[in-house]
C-alpha positions in Angstrom: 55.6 100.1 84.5 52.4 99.7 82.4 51.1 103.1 82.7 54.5 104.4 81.9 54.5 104.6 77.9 57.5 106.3 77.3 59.9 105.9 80.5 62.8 108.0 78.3 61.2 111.1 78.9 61.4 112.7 82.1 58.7 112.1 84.6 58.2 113.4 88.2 56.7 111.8 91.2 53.6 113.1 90.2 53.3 112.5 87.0 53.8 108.9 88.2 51.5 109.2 90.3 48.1 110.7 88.5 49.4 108.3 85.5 48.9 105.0 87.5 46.9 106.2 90.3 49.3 105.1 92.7 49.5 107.0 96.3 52.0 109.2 95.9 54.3 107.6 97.8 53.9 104.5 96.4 54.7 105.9 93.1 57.9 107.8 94.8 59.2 104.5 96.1 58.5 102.5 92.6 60.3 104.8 91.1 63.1 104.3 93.1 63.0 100.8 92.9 62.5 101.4 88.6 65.8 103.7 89.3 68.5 101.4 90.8 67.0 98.2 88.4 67.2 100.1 85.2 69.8 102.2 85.6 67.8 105.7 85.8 69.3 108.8 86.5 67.9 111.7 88.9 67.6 115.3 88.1 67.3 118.5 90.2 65.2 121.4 88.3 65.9 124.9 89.7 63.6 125.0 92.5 64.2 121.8 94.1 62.2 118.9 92.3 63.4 115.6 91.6 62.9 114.3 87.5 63.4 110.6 86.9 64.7 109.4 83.6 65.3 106.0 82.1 67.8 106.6 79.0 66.9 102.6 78.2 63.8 102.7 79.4 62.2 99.7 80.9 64.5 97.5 79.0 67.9 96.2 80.1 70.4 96.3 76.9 73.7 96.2 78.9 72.6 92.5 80.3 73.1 90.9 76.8 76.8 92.4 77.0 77.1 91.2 80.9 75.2 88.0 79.8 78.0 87.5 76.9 80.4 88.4 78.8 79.8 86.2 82.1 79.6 83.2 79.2 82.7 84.2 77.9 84.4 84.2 81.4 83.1 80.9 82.4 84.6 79.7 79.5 87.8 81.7 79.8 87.8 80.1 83.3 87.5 76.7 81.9 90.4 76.7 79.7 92.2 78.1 82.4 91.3 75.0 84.8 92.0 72.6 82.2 95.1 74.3 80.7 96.7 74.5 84.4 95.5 70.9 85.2 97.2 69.7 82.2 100.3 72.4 82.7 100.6 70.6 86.5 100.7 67.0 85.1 102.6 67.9 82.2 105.2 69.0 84.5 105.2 65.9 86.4 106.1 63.5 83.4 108.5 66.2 81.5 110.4 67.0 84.6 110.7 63.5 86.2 109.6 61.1 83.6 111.3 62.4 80.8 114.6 63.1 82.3 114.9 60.0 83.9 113.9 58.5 80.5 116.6 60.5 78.6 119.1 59.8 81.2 118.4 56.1 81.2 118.2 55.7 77.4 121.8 57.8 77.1 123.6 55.3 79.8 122.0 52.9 77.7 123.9 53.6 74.4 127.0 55.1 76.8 127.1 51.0 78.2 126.4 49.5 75.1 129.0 50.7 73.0 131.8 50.5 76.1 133.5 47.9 73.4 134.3 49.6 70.9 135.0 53.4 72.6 138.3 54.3 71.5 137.6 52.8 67.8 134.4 55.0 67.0 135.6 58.2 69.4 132.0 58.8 70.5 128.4 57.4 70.7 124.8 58.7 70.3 124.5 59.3 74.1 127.8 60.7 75.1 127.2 63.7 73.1 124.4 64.4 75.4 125.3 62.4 78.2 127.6 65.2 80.3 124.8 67.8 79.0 122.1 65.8 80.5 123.6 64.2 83.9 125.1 68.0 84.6 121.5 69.8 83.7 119.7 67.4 86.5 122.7 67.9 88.8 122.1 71.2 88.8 118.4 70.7 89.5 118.8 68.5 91.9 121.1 70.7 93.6 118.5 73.7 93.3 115.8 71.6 94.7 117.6 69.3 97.7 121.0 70.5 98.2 121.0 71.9 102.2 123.0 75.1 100.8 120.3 75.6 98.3 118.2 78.7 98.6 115.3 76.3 96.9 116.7 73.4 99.5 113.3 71.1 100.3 112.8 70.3 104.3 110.2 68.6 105.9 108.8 71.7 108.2 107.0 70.2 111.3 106.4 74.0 112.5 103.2 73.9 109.4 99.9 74.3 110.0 99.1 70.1 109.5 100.9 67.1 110.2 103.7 68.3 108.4 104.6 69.4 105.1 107.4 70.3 102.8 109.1 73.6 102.9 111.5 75.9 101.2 114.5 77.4 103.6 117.0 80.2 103.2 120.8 79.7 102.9 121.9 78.2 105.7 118.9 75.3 105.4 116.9 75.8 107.8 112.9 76.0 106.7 111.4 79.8 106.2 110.0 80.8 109.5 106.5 83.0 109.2 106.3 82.5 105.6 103.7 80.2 103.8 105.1 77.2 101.9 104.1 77.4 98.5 104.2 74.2 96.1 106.5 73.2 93.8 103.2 72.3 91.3 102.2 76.3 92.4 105.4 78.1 91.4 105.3 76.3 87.9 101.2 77.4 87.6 102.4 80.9 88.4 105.3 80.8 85.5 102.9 79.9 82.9 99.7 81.5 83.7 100.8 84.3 87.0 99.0 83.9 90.4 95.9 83.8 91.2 94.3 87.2 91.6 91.9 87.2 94.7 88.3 87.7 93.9 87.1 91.4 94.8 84.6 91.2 97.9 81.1 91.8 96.4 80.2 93.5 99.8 83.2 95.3 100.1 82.1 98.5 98.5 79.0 98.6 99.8 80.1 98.4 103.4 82.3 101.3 102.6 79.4 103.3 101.5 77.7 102.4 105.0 80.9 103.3 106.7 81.1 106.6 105.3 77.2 106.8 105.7 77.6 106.3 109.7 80.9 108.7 109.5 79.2 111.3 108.0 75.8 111.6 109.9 73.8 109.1 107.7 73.7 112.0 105.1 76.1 111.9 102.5 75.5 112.8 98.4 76.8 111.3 95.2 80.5 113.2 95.4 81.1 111.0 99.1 80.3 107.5 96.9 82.5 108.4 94.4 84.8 109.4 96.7 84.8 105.8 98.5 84.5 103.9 95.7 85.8 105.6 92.4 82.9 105.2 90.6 82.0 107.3 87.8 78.5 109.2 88.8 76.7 107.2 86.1 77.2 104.4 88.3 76.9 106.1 91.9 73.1 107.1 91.2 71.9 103.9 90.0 73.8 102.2 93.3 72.3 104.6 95.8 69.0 104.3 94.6 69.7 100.6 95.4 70.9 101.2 99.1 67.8 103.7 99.8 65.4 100.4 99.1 67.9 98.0 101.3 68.5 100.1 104.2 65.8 102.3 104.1 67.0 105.6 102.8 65.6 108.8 101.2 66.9 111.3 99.0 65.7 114.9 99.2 66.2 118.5 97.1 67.9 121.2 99.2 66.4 125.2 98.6 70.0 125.6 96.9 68.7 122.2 94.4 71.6 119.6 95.6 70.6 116.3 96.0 71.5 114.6 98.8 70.7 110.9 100.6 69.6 110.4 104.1 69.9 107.4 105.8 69.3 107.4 109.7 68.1 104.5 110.6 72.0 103.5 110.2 73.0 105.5 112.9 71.4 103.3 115.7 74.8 102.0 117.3 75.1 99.7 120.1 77.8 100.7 121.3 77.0 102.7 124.1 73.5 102.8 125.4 73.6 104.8 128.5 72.6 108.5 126.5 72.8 110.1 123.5 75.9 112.1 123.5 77.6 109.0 124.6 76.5 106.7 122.3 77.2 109.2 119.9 80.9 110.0 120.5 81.3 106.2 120.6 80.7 105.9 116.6 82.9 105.5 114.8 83.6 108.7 113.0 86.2 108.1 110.7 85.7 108.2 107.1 87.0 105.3 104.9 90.1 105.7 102.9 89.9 107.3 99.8 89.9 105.0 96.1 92.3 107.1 95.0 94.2 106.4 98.3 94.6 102.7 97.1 95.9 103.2 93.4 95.3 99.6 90.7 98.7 97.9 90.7 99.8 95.7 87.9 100.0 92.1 88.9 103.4 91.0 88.9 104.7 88.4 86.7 104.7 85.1 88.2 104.8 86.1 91.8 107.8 83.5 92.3 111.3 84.6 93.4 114.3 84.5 90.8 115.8 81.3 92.1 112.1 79.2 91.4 111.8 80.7 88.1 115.4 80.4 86.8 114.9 76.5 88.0 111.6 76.1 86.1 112.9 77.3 83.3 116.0 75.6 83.7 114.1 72.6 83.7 112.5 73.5 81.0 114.9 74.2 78.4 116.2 71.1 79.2 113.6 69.1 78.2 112.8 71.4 75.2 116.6 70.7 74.3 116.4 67.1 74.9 113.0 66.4 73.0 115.0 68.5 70.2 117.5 66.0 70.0 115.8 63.4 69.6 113.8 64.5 67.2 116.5 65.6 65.1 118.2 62.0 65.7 114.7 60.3 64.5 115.0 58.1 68.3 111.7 56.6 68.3 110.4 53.8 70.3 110.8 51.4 67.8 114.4 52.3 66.7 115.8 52.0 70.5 116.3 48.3 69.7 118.6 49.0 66.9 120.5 52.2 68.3 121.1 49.3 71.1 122.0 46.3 68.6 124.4 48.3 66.9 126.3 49.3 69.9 127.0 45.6 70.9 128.1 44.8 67.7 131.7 43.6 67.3 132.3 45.3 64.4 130.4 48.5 64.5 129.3 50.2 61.5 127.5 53.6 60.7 124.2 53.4 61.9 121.6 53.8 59.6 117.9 53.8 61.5 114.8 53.2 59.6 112.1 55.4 58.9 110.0 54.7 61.6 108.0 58.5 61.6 108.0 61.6 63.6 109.0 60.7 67.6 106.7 61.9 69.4 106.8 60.1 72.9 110.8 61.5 73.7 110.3 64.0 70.6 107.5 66.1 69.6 104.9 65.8 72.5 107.7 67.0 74.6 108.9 69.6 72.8 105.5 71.2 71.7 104.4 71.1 75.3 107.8 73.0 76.4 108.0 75.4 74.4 104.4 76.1 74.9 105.5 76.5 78.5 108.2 79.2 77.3 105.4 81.1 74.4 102.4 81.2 77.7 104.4 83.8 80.0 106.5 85.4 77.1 102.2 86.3 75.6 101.3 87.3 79.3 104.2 89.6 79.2 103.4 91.5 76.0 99.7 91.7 77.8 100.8 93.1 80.5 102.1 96.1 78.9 98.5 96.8 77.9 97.0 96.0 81.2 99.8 98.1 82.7 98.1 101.4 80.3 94.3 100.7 81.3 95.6 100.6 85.1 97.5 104.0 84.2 94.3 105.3 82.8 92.5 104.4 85.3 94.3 105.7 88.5 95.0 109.1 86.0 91.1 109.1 86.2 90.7 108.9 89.9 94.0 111.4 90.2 91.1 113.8 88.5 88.3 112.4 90.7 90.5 113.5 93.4 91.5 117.3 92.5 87.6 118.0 92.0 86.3 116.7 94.9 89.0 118.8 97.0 88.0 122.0 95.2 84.5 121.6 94.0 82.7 121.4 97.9 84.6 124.9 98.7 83.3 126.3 96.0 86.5 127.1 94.2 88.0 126.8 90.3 89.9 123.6 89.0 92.5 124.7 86.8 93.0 122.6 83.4 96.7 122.5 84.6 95.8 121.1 87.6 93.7 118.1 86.4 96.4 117.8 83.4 99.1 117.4 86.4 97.4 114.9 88.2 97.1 112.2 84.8 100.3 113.2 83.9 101.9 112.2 87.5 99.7 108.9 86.9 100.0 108.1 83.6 103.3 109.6 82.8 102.3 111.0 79.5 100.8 114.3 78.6 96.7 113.9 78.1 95.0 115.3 75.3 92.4 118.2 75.6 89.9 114.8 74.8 90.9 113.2 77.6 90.2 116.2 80.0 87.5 117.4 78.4 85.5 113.6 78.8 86.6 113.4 82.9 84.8 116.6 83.1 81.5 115.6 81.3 81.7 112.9 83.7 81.3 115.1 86.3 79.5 117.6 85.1 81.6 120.3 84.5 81.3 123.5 82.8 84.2 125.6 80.8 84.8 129.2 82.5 87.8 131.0 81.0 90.2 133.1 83.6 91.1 136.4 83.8 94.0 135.6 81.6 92.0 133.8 79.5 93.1 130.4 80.9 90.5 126.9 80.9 88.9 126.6 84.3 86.0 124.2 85.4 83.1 124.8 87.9 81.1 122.2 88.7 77.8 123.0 89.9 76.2 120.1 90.8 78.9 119.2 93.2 78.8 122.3 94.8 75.2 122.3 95.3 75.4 119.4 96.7 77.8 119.7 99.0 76.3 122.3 100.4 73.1 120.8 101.1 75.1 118.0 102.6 76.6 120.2 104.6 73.5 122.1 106.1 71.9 118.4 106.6 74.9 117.2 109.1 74.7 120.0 111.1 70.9 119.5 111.8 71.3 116.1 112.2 70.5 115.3 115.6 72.6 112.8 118.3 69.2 111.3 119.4 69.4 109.5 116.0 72.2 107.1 117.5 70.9 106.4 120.4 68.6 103.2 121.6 67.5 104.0 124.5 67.7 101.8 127.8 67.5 98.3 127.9 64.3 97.3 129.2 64.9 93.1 128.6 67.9 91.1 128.2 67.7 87.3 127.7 71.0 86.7 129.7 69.6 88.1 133.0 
């Protein structure tokens, strides 16, 4: 890194080499290492030697975005914590505290003013009194009810002690299915589920896979075949699993590029000879990224019946922090709402100014409705995610028509490619579109015989060639171990 003045131009092994005096293969290895940390890319001149280049140099500009962006996250995550810890206890006093509250304060004034019934012809409470007592009826029924499709039963079949579980019609708890929490379904209305975090290893160990499936010599087109990366990000990778598992690339007479790892063919699955051991690896490839298109996260991830209840339950507490907002019922005018019920003669009741309620009126209702706004915003989002995805499967859809024509040597039509987003996406792309997925992958224009746009790519099929020519030298003695000559358990 020191001798290195000017790592953006290209350099090769030797140049390395003779400008820090390194052994050769010292320098060959450092630059590897200098390859998959900064994020260099390898090229192939026409008779078969390797050029390094580091577009950033020896400098890492993209970890300032990452950094940003990991900050960001963590704070993003925060939030999230806090706003579901606060959206679970919320829930907890709206639904049960403040209904019972409203219902006991609206029997209140329905007792109070029993006296004098038929001379006023209503009361404060009775307005909202049927409302109320039928709204929790209803969720009552949705929650406990034995013919309830939401019916709660204490399910001795759970993994535990015990716990509470959610049955079909005839109520009877859901057999094979895992109970999910009440305080669950209401954190999946308001902020979805829970996306599972992506398996840092999981990618990698498909690489190995189709590393041993492929004769521990694969090239860049079999990564991003596995793994949908673009190639900017394949060549930095690989460079990475040559230093952990002990690879090498090499330069075929033709000038593809191609990895060799066959140290990972040792298998111990069969020990007794070579030909045996070798037809006892496995030699399946992994599935395909393309195989396994992005899907848009649903919604909520509850069934109908939860999330008509939630919101049920809701709207009625939105509704009943309305009213008494709009009927000024604060804490301190209870007394007198009460006093003039009582009252012999009753008059028109006239409340004093007493401010804003906000403990059965605007904390409520701020805090349901924020609970309607939260999945109403995630919805609107999700129309965007739901494009990027599109965009994202159209670009493997591409991925996928090249790598099936490129190895054999063959022309990929612009229709074709302009098929395959269209059948993802469900629009039409334009010419920029195409024309960037084929930079990508470093493809060249070549007009028909009828003048119409074809690609070649070159470097794939190069490489696949080489690739090709490698496998069949590779040699079954790789895989085996030999005889065992010690074992501990004798």
């Amino acid at each position: 890194m020191r001798s290195l003045h000017d790592p953006t131009k290209p350099m090769t092994v030797a140049d390395a080499s003779v400008a820090s005096g390194l052994a050769q293969r010292d320098a060959e290895a450092a630059l590897h290492w200098l390859t998959s940390e900064y994020r260099g890319h390898l090229r192939v001149t026409e008779d078969g030697h390797l050029v390094h280049i580091f577009p950033h140099g020896f400098s890492k500009p993209w970890e300032t975005r990452e950094a940003a962006w990991v900050v960001l996250s963590s704070i993003g995550r925060a939030l999230l914590g806090a706003g579901r810890f606060i959206v679970r206890a919320w829930l907890l006093i709206a639904m049960v505290f403040y209904a019972l509250a409203f219902v006991a304060l609206i029997v209140a004034f329905t007792f109070a003013r029993q006296s004098d019934d038929r001379d006023n012809g209503g009361s404060i409470g009775g307005a909202m009194l049927g409302g109320l007592v039928r709204a929790l009826a209803d969720a009552l029924f949705w929650t406990f009810h034995p013919f309830s499709p939401m019916y709660m039963a204490y399910d001795y079949d759970s993994i535990g002690a015990g716990s509470f579980g959610y049955g079909d019609m005839r109520g009877s708890p859901s057999r094979g299915q895992p109970t999910v929490p009440f305080y669950e379904r209401v954190n999946r209305f308001v902020f979805g589920p829970i996306e599972p975090k992506p398996d840092p290893h999981a990618m990698r160990a498909r690489i190995l896979e189709e590393i041993r499936a492929m004769k521990g010599r694969i090239g860049l087109a079999d990564v991003m075949r596995v793994t949908g990366l673009p190639r900017e990000q394949a060549d930095p990778l690989m460079a990475r699993l040559m230093l952990d598992h002990e690879g090498s690339v090499d330069v075929a007479e033709q000038g593809g590029i191609f990895y060799r790892f066959e140290g990972l063919r040792k298998s111990a699955q069969d020990t007794r000879s070579a030909s045996a051991s070798a037809s006892r690896v496995p030699a399946s490839r992994p599935r395909a990224a393309w195989d396994t298109p992005k899907r848009v996260p649903a919604l909520t991830g509850n069934d109908p019946s939860s999330n008509i209840m939630i919101a049920g339950l809701n709207g009625f507490n939105l509704i009943a922090s309305a009213w008494m907002m709009s009927h000024a019922v604060t804490i301190a005018n209870i007394p007198y709402l009460l006093a003039a019920r009582t009252s012999r003669f009753p008059q028109r009741i006239v409340l004093p100014d007493s401010g804003t309620p906000l403990v059965f009126g605007l904390i409520p209702f701020v805090f349901s409705a924020a609970l309607f706004v939260l999945p109403v915003t995630r919805w609107f989002l999700s129309k965007r995610r739901a494009r990027s995805i599109a965009r994202e499967n159209a670009r493997l859809a591409i991925l996928r028509e090249v790598l099936a024509r490129a190895p054999k040597k063959q022309y990929v039509a612009d229709e074709t490619l302009r098929a395959a987003f269209r059948k993802a996406t469900g629009e039409d792309p334009s010419s920029k579109e195409i024309t960037a997925r084929v930079v990508e992958l470093g493809g060249d224009v070549v007009a028909g015989p009828n003048g119409e746009i074809r690609y070649r790519f070159a470097d794939l099929e190069a490489e696949a060639e080489a690739v090709r020519h490698e496998r069949a030298l590779a040699s079954d003695d790789e895989v085996r171990l030999g005889s065992i000559a010690f074992s501990s358990d004798d």
